[in-house]
C-alpha positions in Angstrom: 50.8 5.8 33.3 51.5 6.5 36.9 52.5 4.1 39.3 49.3 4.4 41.5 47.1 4.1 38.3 49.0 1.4 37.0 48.6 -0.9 39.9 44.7 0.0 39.8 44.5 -1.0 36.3 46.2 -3.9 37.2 44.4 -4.9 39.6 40.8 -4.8 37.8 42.2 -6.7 35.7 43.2 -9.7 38.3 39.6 -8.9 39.5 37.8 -9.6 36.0 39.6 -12.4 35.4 39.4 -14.1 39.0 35.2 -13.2 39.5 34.6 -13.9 35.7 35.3 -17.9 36.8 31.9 -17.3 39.2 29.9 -20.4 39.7 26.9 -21.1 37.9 23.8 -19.3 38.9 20.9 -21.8 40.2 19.6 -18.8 42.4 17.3 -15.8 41.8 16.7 -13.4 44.9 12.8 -12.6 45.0 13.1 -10.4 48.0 16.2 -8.3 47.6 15.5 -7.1 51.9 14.8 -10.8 52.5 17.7 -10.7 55.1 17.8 -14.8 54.6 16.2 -15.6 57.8 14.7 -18.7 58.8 11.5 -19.2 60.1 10.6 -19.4 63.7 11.7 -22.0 65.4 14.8 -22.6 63.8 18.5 -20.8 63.9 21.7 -21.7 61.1 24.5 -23.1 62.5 27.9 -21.0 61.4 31.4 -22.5 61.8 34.1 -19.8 62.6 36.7 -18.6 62.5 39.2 -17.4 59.7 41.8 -19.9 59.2 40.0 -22.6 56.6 42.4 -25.5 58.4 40.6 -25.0 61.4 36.9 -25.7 60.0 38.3 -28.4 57.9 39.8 -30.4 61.9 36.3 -29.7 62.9 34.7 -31.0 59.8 37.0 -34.5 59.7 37.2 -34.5 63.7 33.8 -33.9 65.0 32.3 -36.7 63.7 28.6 -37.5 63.1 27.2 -34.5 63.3 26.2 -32.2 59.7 27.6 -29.8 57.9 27.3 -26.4 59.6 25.3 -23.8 57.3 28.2 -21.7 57.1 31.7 -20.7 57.7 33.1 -17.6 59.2 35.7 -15.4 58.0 37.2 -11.9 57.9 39.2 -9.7 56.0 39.3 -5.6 55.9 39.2 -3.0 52.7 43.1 -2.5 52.8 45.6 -2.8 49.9 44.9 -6.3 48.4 43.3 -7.5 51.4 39.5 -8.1 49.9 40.5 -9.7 46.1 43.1 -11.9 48.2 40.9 -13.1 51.3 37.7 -13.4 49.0 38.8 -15.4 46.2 40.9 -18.0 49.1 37.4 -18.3 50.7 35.3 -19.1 47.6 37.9 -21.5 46.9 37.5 -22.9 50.2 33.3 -23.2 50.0 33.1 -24.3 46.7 34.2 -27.4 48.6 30.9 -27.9 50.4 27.9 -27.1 48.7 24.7 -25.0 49.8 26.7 -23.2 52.6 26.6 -19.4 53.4 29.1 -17.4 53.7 29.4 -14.9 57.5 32.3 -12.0 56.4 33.7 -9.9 59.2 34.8 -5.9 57.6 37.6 -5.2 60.3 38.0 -1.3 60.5 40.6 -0.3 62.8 41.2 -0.7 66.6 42.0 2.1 69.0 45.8 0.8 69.4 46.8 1.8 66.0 45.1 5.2 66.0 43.0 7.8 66.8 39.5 6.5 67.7 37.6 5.8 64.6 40.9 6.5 62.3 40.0 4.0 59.6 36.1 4.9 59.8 37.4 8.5 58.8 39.2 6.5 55.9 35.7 5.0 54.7 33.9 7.8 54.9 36.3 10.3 52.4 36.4 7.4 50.2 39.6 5.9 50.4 38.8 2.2 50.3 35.8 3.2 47.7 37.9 1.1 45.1 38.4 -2.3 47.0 34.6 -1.9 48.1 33.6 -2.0 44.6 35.8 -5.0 44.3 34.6 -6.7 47.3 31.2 -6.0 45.8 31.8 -8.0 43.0 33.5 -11.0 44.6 30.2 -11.6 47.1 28.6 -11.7 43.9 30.1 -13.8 42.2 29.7 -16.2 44.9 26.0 -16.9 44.3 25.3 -17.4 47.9 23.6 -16.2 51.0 26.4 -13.6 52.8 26.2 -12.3 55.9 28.3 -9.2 56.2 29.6 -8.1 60.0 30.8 -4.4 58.7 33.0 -3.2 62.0 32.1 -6.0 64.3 32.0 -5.2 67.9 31.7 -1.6 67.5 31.3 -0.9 71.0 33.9 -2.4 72.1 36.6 -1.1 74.5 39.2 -2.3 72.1 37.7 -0.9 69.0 37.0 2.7 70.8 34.5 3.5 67.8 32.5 7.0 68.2 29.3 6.4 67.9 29.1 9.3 65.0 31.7 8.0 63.0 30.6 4.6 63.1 27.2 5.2 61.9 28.6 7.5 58.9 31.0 4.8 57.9 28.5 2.2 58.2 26.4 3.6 56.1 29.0 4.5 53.6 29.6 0.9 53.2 25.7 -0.3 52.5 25.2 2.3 49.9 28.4 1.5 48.2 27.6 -2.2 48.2 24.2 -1.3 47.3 25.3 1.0 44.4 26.7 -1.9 42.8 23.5 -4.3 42.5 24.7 -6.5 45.2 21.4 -8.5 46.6 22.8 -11.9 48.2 24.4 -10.0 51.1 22.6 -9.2 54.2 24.1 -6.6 56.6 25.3 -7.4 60.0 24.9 -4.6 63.4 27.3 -6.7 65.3 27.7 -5.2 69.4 30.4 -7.4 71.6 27.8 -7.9 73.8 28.7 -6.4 77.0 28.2 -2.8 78.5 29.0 -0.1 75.6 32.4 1.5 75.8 32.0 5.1 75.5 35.2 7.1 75.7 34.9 10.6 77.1 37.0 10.0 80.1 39.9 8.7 77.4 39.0 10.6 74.6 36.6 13.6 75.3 37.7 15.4 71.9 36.3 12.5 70.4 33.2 11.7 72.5 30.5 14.6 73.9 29.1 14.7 77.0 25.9 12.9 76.9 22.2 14.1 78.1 20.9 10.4 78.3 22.6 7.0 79.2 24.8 5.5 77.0 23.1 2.6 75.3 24.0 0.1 72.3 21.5 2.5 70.5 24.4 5.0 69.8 26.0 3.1 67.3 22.9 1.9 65.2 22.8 3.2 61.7 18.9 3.0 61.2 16.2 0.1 60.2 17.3 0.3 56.6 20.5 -0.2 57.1 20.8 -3.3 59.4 19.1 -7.0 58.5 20.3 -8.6 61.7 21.4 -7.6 64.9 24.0 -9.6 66.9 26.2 -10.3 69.4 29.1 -12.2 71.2 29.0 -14.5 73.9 32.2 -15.5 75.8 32.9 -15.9 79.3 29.3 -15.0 79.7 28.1 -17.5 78.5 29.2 -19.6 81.6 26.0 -17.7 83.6 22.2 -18.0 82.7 22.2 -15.8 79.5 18.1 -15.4 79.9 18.8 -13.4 83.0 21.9 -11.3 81.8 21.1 -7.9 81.2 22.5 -7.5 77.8 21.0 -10.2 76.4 17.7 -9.2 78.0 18.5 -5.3 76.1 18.9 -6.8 72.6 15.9 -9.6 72.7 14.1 -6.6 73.6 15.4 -4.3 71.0 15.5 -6.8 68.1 11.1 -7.4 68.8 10.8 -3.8 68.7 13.1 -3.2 65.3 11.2 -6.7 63.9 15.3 -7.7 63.6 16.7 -11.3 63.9 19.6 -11.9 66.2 23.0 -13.7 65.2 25.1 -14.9 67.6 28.1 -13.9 65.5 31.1 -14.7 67.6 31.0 -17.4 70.4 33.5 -20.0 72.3 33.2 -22.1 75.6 36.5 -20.2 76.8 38.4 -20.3 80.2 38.0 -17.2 82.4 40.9 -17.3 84.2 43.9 -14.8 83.7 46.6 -17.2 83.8 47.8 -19.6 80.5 47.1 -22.9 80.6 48.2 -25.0 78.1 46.6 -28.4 79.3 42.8 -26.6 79.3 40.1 -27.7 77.7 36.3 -27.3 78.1 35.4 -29.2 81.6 31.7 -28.9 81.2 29.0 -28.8 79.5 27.7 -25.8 81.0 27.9 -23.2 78.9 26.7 -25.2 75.8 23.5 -25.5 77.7 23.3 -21.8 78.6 23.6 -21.0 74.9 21.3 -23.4 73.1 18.9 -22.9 75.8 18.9 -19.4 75.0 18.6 -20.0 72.1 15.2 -21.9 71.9 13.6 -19.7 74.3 14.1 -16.7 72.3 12.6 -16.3 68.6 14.5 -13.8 67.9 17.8 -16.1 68.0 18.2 -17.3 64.5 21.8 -17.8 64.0 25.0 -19.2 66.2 28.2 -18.8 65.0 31.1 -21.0 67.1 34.4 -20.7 67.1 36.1 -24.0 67.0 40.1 -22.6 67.8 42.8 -23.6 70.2 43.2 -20.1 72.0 46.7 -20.3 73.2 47.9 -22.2 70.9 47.4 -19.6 68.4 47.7 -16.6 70.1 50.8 -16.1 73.0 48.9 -13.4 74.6 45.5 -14.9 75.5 44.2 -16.9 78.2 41.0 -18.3 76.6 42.1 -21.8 76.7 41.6 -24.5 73.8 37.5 -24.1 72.7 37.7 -26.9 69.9 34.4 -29.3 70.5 36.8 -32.4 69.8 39.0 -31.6 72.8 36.5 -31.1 75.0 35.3 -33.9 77.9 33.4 -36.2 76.3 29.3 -35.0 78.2 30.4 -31.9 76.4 31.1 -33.1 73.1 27.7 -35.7 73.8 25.8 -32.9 74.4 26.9 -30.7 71.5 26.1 -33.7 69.0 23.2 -33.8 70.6 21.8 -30.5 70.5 23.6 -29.3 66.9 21.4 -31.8 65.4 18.4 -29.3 66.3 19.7 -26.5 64.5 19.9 -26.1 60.6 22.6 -27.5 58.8 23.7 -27.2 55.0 21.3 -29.4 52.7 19.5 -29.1 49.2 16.8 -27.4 50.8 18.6 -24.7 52.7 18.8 -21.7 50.8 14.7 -22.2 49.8 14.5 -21.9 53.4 16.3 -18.5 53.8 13.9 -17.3 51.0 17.5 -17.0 48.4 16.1 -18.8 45.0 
């Protein structure tokens, strides 16, 4: 046997063996395009992001206030990257019961390629393999998933052409789809600023356009997306029911009869210099956001990510975002207004239409 098919043999066999320990099904889907949205009025809470140490500090740390919905993570289609990152994270949830699960697909950044290098990869079927096997560990997990499938794909950093995007995207769903997966819903995540289109850096790679470049570009189609969503950062320190963007996708979920997640989030500090000693001053932008978020329907999720900025990363400047840290009017009013969005319970997943 060859060395290349020996290590795929192998590694079916890890993946049997791991997914075949699945938990107990007490859930059958009804509506396999259900999306798992709640009804109006309400929006999930999501914890994020990626390391499970830092949902657990929030969990011990910020106290009196319920277990978040779900829990945010990531992982990408490369080597042993899927088996590896999913079976750590059903470890971790099996720890808290009725939560969801929000997976980030990372697929390349301009800095270690061409633009759209790994979306080539997708589309000729190289990851086609590890998809199957990521397929199998979301079901496994008998829970509500969302699926974020080349977050931010707009993004300046991610230098995605719209084309390739779209065809990779797409790749993905009907892979995921091809193998009878129904708890995942699929996630059209924009970084919620201006779109970065790249003909002045890369005209090979990006046509001349005949109308403006809008968000638009990038979407795959109604079929393909359950949920649009976006990021909120530093804007989130100005009135977010005034801001343009926000304005452009409230408008375009009511017309695509979409829900919107707020998928990636944090209080951060806008400055350009490092500060160790920074935490949030205010609570400012946690009324921006949850008052966007109750004057807009369409809002129905909020992911927050609960990090230390600097600490973890020497290159950024975003400051220390943790809720626990934060003066104490901010961390009243965040136990104060969490309260009002849902939480993990008994009743949760009847909610989201997932029986």
């Amino acid at each position: 046997m060859k060395p290349n098919s020996l290590l795929l043999y192998l590694s079916v066999l890890l993946t049997l063996f791991l997914f075949s320990c699945k938990e107990t099904p007490t859930n059958v889907i009804e509506n396999n395009n259900s999306g798992f949205v709640p009804d109006d009025g309400e929006a999930l809470f999501i914890l994020g992001q990626a390391n499970e140490q830092h949902m657990r500090d929030y969990l011990s740390e910020v106290r009196g206030t319920p277990l978040p919905a779900g829990f945010a993570f990531y992982t990408s289609l490369s080597g042993s990257k899927p088996l590896e990152d999913m079976s750590r994270y059903i470890t971790f949830m099996r720890a808290y019961p009725n939560t969801m699960l929000q997976l980030a697909i990372w697929t390349g950044e301009r800095r270690w390629g061409n633009p759209g290098y790994y979306l080539d990869e997708i589309i000729e079927g190289k990851y086609d393999n590890n998809i199957v096997v990521l397929a199998e560990a979301c079901k496994s997990l008998d829970r509500p998933i969302f699926i974020r499938f080349g977050y931010e794909f707009d993004g300046h950093h991610n230098a995605y052409p719209p084309n390739k995007y779209k065809a990779a995207y797409t790749h993905f769903v009907d892979m995921m789809r091809s193998q009878n997966v129904d708890n995942v819903a699929y996630v059209w995540h924009s970084w919620g600023v201006s779109p970065y289109y790249g003909t002045e850096d890369y005209p090979e790679y990006y046509p001349e356009l005949t109308t403006d470049v809008t968000h638009e570009l990038w979407y795959p189609g109604d079929d393909y997306v359950d949920w649009l969503a976006i990021s909120i950062f530093g804007s989130g320190w100005g009135n977010l029911n005034i801001n343009s963007t926000m304005g452009y996708f409230v408008q375009f979920a009511n017309n695509h009869d979409k829900p919107i997640m707020i998928a990636e989030s944090a209080a951060i500090k806008t400055g350009n210099n490092r500060d160790p000693n920074w935490v949030i001053p205010t609570n400012t932008w946690f009324s921006n956001i949850f008052t966007f978020i109750h004057q807009n329907d369409a809002v129905k999720a909020f992911t927050y990510i609960n990090v230390d900025w600097e600490a973890d990363n020497s290159t950024t400047t975003w400051g220390d975002t943790r809720i626990q840290n934060s003066v104490q009017s901010a961390q009243n009013y965040w136990a104060r207004y969490i309260e009002t969005l849902l939480h993990a319970d008994e009743n949760l997943f009847d909610k989201l239409g997932y029986r």
